[in-house]
C-alpha positions in Angstrom: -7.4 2.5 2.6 -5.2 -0.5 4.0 -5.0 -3.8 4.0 -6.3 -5.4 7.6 -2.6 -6.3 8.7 -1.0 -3.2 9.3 -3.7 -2.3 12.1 -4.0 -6.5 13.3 0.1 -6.2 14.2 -0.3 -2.6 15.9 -3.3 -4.4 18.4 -1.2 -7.5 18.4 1.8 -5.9 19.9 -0.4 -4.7 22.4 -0.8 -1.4 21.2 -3.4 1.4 20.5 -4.4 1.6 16.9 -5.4 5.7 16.3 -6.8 6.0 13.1 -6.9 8.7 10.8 -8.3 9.6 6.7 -6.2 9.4 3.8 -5.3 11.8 1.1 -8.1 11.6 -1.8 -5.6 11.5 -4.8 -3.0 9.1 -3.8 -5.2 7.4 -1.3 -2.3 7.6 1.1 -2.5 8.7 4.5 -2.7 12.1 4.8 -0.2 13.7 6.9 -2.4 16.7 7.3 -5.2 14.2 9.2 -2.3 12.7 11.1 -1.1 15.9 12.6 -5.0 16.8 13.6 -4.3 13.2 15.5 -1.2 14.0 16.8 -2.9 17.3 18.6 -5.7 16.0 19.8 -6.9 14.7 23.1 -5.1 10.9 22.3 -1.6 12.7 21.7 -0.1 12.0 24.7 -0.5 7.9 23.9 1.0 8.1 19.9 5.0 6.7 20.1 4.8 5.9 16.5 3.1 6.5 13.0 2.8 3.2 10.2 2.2 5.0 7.0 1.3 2.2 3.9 3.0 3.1 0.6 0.1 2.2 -0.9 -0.1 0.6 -4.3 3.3 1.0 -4.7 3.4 4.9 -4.4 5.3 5.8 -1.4 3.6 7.8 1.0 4.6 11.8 1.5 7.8 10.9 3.9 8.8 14.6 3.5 6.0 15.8 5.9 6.1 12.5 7.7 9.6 12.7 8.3 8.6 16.5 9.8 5.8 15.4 12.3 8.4 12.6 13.5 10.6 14.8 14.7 8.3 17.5 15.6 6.7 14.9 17.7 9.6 12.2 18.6 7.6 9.2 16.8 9.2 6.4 15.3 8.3 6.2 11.6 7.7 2.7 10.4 7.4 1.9 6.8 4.5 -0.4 5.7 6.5 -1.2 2.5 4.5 -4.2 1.1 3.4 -3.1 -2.3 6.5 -1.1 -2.5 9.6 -2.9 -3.3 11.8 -0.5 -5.4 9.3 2.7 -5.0 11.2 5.8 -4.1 10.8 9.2 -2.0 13.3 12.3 -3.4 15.5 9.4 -4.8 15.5 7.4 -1.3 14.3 3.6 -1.6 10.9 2.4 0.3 12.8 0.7 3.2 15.1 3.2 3.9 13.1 6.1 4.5 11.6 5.6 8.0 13.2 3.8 11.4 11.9 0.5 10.5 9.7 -1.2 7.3 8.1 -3.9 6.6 8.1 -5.9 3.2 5.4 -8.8 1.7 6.7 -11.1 -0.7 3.6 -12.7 -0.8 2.8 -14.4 -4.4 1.2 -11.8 -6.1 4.0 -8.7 -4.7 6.1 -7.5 -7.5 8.7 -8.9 -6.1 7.6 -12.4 -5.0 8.4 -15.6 -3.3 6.3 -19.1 -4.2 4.3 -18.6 -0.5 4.5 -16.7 2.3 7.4 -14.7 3.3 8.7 -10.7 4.1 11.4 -9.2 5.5 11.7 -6.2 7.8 15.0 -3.4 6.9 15.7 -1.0 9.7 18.7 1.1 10.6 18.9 0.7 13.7 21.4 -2.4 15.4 19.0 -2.1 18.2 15.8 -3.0 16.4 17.6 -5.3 13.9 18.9 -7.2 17.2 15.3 -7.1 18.5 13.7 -8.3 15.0 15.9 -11.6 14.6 15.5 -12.4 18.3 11.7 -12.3 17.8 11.4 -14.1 14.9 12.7 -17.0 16.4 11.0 -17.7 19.5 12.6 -15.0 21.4 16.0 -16.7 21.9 18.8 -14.6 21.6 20.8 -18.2 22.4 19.4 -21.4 21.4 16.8 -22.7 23.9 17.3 -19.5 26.0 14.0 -17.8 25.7 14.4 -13.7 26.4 10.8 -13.1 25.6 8.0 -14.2 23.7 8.4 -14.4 20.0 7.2 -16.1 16.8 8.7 -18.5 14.5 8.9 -16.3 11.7 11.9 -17.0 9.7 11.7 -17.1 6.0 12.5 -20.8 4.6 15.7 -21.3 2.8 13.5 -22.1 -0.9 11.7 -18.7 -0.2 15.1 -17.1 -0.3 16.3 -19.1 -3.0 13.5 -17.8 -5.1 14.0 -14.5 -4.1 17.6 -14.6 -5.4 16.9 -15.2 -8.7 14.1 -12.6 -8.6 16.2 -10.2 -7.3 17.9 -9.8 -10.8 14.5 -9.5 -13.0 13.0 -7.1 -10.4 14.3 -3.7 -12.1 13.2 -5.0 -15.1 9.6 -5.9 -14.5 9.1 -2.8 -12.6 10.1 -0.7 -15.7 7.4 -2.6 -17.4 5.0 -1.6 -14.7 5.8 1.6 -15.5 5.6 1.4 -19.2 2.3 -0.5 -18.8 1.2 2.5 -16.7 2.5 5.4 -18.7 0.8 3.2 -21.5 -2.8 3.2 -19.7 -2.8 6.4 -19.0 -2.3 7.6 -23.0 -5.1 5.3 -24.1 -7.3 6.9 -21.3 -6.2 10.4 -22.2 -7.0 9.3 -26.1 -10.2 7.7 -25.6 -11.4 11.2 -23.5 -11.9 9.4 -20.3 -9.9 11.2 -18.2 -11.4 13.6 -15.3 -9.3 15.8 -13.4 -10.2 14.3 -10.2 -9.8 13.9 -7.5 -13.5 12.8 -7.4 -15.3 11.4 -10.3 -18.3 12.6 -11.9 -19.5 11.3 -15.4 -15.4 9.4 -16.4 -12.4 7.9 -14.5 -10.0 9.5 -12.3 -6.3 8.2 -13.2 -3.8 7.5 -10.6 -0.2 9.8 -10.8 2.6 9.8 -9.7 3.7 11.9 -6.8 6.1 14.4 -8.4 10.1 13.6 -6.7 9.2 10.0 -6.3 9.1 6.8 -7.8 5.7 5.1 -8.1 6.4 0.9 -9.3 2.5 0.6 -9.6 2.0 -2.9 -7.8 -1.7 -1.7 -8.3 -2.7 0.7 -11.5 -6.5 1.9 -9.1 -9.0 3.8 -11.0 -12.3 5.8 -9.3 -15.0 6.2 -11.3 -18.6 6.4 -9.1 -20.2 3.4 -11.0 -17.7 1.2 -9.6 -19.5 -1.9 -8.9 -21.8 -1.5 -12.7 -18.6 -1.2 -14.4 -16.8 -4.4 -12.7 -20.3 -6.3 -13.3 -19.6 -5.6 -17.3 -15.8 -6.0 -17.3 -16.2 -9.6 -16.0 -18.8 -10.3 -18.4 -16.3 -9.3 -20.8 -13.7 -11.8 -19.1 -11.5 -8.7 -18.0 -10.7 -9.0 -14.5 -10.7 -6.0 -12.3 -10.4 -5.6 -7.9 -11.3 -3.9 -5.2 -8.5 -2.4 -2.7 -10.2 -2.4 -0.3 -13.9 -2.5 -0.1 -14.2 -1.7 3.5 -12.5 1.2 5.4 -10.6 -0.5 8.4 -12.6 1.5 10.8 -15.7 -0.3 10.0 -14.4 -3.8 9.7 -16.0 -6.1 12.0 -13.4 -6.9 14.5 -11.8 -3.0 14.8 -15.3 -1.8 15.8 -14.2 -1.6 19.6 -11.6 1.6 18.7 -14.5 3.2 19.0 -15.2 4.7 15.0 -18.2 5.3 13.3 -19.6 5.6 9.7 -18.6 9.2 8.4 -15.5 9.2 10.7 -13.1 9.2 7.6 -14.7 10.4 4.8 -12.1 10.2 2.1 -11.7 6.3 2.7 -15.3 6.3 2.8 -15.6 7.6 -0.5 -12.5 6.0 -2.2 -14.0 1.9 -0.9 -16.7 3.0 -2.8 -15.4 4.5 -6.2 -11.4 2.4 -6.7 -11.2 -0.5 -8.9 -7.8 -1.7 -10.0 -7.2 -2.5 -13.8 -5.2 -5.5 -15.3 -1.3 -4.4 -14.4 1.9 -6.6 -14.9 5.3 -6.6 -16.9 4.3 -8.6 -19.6 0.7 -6.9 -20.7 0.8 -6.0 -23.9 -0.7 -2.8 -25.3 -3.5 -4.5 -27.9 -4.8 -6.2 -23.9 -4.8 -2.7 -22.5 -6.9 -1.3 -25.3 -8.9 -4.0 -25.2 -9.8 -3.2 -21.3 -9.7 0.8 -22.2 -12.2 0.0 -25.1 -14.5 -1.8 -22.4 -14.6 1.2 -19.9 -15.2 3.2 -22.8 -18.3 1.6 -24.1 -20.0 1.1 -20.4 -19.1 5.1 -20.3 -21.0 5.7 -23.2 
């Protein structure tokens, strides 16, 4: 359960994408299905592991942190739904060797178009980074290698200034918002334990020791697709992250996986749907939605 980038950059670097299933209640990679990777016949090829914090939960960097140096990988962070999220009171960004950060329009922290940044703390990759974002020059017009032209604009930046002192703030509110939903579930008797649902919803949580800034407050319930039918009809909006596994997208057919290859991403395409979530929803909208799921329950 990814978004398409993080493997599109692995094969577009020229690398080997190695895929592998994600835990069922954070819908995370799992580092349990990593490590069944990591000692199998490919093992010998993996250099690295790109775990997503996804949703804005970060990912379990205490067992990742243990295969990479079990294994000598580099960890890189896929941090784009994460900015502020934390791991045993250590930011997204500065938990593996290098991360990479989206502040696309609709991140929680967000520029007016495209734009990202990549933290690291290494001088080596930092060095390497700002040479490839610019054409590969290390001196103007003096081309090391090939890069991109991938420098954020100056009114990106700008922007991002001025978010910068808001962000704690709205990402409270997520969490208030979040805390909020999960009461009006809990009241309501909606509420399954999970992680698979039967007859109710399955909430999201948050990982004990970290710091979940809920870019995405994702539901399972396994009338997924009914359920979003009558929430539009009710004009509440509602999305699916994501409703294809990357193993059986299309264009990443040729790495060579099949239908039943990750069952837990399997399952979760089919049963996630993410609920209304931002700062300023206020709690008569949330019962409103609650109310909905409610009556298509019942």
């Amino acid at each position: 359960m990814r978004f398409f980038a993080s493997v599109s950059a692995i094969l577009r670097a020229g690398a080997t994408a190695l895929l592998a299933d994600i835990d069922p209640a954070t819908f995370n990679l799992s580092p349990s299905a990593v490590e069944a990777v990591l000692t199998g016949p490919k093992a010998k090829s993996i250099c690295a592991v790109l775990p997503v914090h996804l949703y804005g939960q970060p990912a379990d960097w205490t067992a990742f942190a243990r295969l990479g140096e079990q294994y000598g990988l580099t960890l890189i962070e896929d941090a784009a739904q994460a900015w502020g999220a934390e791991w045993q009171g250590v930011k997204a960004g500065a938990l593996g060797n290098i991360a990479a950060f989206s502040f696309y329009p609709t991140k929680n922290l967000s520029a007016a178009g495209d734009a990202g940044m990549v933290t690291t703390n290494s001088s080596e990759l930092a060095e390497r980074v700002k040479m490839l974002r610019q054409h590969g020059m290390r001196r103007r017009y003096y081309h090391d290698e090939l890069g991109w032209n991938t420098r954020m604009d100056g009114f990106q930046g700008a922007i991002l200034q001025v978010k910068l002192n808001y962000i704690a703030g709205w990402t409270q509110a997520r969490r208030t918002v979040a805390r909020r939903y999960h009461a009006l579930f809990a009241t309501a008797g909606l509420v399954e334990t999970g992680p698979y649902p039967s007859h109710g919803i399955v909430l999201p949580h948050e990982v004990p020791g970290s710091k979940h800034v809920w870019h995405q407050y994702v539901i399972r319930t396994s009338r997924r697709d009914q359920l979003r039918e009558f929430l539009a009809a009710r004009k509440i909006g509602s999305e699916i992250y994501y409703p294809v596994p990357l193993h059986l997208q299309e264009p990443l057919k040729s790495l060579g996986y099949a239908e039943g290859s990750f069952p837990e991403a399997e399952r979760a395409a089919r049963e996630v749907l993410a609920l209304p979530i931002f700062p300023e929803l206020r709690e008569d909208e949330q019962q409103t939605v609650v109310a909905a799921i409610a009556e298509f329950l019942s």
